[in-house]
N, C-alpha and C positions, 0 to 999 in steps of 0.2 A: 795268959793268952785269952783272948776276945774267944766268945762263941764262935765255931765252925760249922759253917754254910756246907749242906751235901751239894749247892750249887749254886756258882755267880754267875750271872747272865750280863756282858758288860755289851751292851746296847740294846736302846730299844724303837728299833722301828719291825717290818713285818718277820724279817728271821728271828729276833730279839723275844719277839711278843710269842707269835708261833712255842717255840722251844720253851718258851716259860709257861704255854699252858701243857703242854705234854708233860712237862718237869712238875709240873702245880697238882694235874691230875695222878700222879707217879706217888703221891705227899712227902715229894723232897722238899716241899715250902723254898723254891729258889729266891734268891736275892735279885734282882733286877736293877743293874747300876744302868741308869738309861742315859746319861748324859744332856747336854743343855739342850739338844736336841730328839728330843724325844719323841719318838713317831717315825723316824725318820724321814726320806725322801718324800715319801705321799702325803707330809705335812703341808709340802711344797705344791699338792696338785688340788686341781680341782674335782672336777668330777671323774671315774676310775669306772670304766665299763667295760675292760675285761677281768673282773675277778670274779670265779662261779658264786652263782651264788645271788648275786642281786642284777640281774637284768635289766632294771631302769636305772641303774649305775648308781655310785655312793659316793660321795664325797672322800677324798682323801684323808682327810684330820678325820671323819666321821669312822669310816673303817677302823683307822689307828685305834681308835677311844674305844670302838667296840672289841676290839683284839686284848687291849690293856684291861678293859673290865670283864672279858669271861679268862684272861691268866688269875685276875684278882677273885674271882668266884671261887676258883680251886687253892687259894689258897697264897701267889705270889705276893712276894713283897715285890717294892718299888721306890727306888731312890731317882733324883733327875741331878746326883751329881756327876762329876766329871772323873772318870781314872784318867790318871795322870802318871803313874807307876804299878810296875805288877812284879812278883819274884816265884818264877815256876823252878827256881834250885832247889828249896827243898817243900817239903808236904806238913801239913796243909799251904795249901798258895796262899800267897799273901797282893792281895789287890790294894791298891794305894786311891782314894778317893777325896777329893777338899781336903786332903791332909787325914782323912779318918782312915785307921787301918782293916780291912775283913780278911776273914780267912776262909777256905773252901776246900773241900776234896776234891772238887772238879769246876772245870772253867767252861764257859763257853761265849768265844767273841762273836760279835754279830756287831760289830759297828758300822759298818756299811762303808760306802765309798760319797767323797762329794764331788758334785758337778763341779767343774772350773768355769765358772761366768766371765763375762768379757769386764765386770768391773765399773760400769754406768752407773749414774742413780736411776737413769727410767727402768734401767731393765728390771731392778729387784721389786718398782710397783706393778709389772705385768708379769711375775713370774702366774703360770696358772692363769694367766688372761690372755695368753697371747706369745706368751714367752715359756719355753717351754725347752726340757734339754733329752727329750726321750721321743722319738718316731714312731718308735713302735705302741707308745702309751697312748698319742696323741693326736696322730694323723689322721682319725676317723672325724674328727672335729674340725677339720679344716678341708673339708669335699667341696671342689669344686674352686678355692679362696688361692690368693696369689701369698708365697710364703718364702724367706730367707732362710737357708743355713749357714749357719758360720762356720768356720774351718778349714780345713784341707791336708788331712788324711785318710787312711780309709772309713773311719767312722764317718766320715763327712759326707764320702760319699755313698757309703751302704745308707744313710739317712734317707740324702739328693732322692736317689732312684727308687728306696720305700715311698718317700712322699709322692712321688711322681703318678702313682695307683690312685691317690684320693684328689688331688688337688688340680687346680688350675697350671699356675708355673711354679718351677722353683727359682730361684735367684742364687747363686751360692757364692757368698763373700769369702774373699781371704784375701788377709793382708800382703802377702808376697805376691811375687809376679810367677812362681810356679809352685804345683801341690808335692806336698810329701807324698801321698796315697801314690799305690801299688799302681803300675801301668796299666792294667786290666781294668783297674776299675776307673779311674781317668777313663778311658778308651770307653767306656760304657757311659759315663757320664757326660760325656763330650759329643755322642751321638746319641744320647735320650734328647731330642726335638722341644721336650718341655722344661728343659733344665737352659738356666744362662748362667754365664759366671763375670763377675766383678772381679779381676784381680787389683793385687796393690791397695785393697779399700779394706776402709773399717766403718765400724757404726759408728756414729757419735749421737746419735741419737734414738729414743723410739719414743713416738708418740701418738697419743687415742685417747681417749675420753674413761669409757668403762673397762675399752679393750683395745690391744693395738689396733691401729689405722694405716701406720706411716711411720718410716725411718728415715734418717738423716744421715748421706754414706760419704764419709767423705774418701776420696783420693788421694793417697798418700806420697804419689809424684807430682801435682799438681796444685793440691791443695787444696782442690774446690770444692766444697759440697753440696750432694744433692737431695732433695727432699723426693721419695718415691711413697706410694701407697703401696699397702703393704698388711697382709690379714695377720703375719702370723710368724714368726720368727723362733728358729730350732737351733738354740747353740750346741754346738759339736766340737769341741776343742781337747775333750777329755775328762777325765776324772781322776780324782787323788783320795785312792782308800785309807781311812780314816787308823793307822795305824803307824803314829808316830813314836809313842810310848810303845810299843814294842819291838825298836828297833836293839838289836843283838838280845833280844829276848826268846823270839821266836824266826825261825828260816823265813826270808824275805824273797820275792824276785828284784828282777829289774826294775818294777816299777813299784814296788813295797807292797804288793799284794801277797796276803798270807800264802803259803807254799802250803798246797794239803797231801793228802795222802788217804787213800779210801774217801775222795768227797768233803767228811768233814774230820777227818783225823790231822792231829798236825805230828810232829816228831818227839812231842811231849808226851807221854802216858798222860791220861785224865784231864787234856786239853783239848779243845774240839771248837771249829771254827763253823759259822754259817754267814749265808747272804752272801752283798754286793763284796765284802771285805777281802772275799777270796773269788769269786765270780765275776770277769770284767769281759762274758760276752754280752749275758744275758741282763742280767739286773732288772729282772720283774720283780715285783711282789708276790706272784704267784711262787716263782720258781725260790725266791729269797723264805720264803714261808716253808717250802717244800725242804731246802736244805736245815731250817729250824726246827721243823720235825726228824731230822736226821742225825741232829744234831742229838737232839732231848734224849732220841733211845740208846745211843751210841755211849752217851753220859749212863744213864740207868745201868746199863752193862755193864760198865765200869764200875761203880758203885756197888752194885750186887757181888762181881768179884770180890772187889777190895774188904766188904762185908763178911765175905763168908771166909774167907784168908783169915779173919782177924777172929 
């Protein structure tokens, strides 16, 4: 058998990273399988002005880099391949990577969750310019500016009525001629004055220079489309946590988001989840960091038992 790991960290954006510098400072020397995606979500962003700490905001990627070089100061390794398979039946686990096999005493996922985009090529050149799938990240940057969300359930509309505090108007597309979301909150969005709605319509376009400007909506009874100015567009359609290779591996819900237990326990002894992967209120960085510190001690514990048993 290959060397065993006191710990696999299999993702690396801010839970990922977090958990591997607590694990790194601990000198469990964790393994860090970070996937093609590395950094996660805030790879995706531009500049990030609510995490403490830097006041004139930081860069998304620039954060990630600084998170990945103080885990690497205490001591983390760091892979950027893909698990693809994992075996928590028997001990030490066995993580399946590019075909490479690792083994560990204890695990911790943190792969996070990915936005579901509407699938355009403009929109992947304004993600971060304009385009944008978080309200709560984002809204401060669009005071006062006229801005779309796409959607129509209740994330759509918990987005609609947040933006509604910073911005000028909202616009809120959805393809159907009525929303999923809960009546209440329809009812609140249907009498917020600065909110419009486009039903039956999609994008087919977005378009702007450095930054959005303007989309392209077309009507999907009619078929006609219209060209509107436009600062700023919020897709809200959902997300799909990054937890395919663990399915009858680890308890799932409805929507494949890991099922915890205390936070970051799963129903595996010496298995321990952090981030968006198990979290599909909040999904900050802050809050995804905060469960990666939860994770790291929760792991330590474990280990320290299993330690002193043997």
């Amino acid at each position: 058998m290959q060397n065993v790991e006191d710990v696999i960290i299999i993702g690396g954006g801010s839970a990922g990273y977090t958990a591997a510098i607590y694990a790194a400072r601990e000198d469990f020397k964790p393994l860090v399988i970070c996937g093609i995606q590395s950094g996660g979500q805030l790879m995706l962003t531009s500049t990030v002005e609510n995490y403490p700490g830097f006041p004139d905001g930081v860069d998304g990627p620039e954060l990630m880099a600084l998170f990945r070089s103080q885990a690497e100061k205490f001591g983390a390794k760091f892979m950027d391949d893909t698990v693809t398979e994992v075996d928590f039946t028997k001990r030490p686990f066995k993580v399946v990577a590019d075909s490479k096999e690792h083994y560990a005493n204890s695990i911790i996922i943190a792969t996070g969750a990915t936005a579901k985009w509407l699938g355009i090529e403009s929109e992947q050149r304004f993600i971060g310019r304009g385009v944008s799938c978080c309200a709560t990240c984002d809204a401060p940057f669009f005071k006062n500016k006229d801005v779309a969300v796409v959607g129509g359930g209740d994330t759509a509309m918990e987005e609609s009525l947040f933006l509604t505090k910073f911005v000028n108007s909202v616009t809120i597309i959805h393809r159907r001629g009525e929303f999923r979301a809960s009546k209440i909150m329809q009812e609140r969005v249907r009498s917020n004055p600065k909110i419009k709605l486009m039903m039956n319509s999609v994008i087919e376009e977005i378009t702007g220079d450095q930054k959005v400007s303007g989309i392209k909506v077309k009507n999907l009874e009619d078929g006609i489309a219209t060209a509107m100015g436009m600062d700023g567009i919020f897709v809200a359609i959902g997300y799909t946590p990054n937890t395919s290779f663990l399915k009858g591996k680890l308890k799932l819900d409805e929507h494949s988001y890991i099922i915890v237990k205390d936070e970051v326990k799963t129903d595996i002894e010496g298995v321990f989840v952090a981030g968006d992967v198990a979290d599909h209120v909040y999904r900050q960085a802050i809050t995804a960091a905060g469960s990666g510190t939860k994770a790291a001690l929760e792991a330590r514990g474990y280990l320290q038992n299993i330690k002193y048993k043997n």
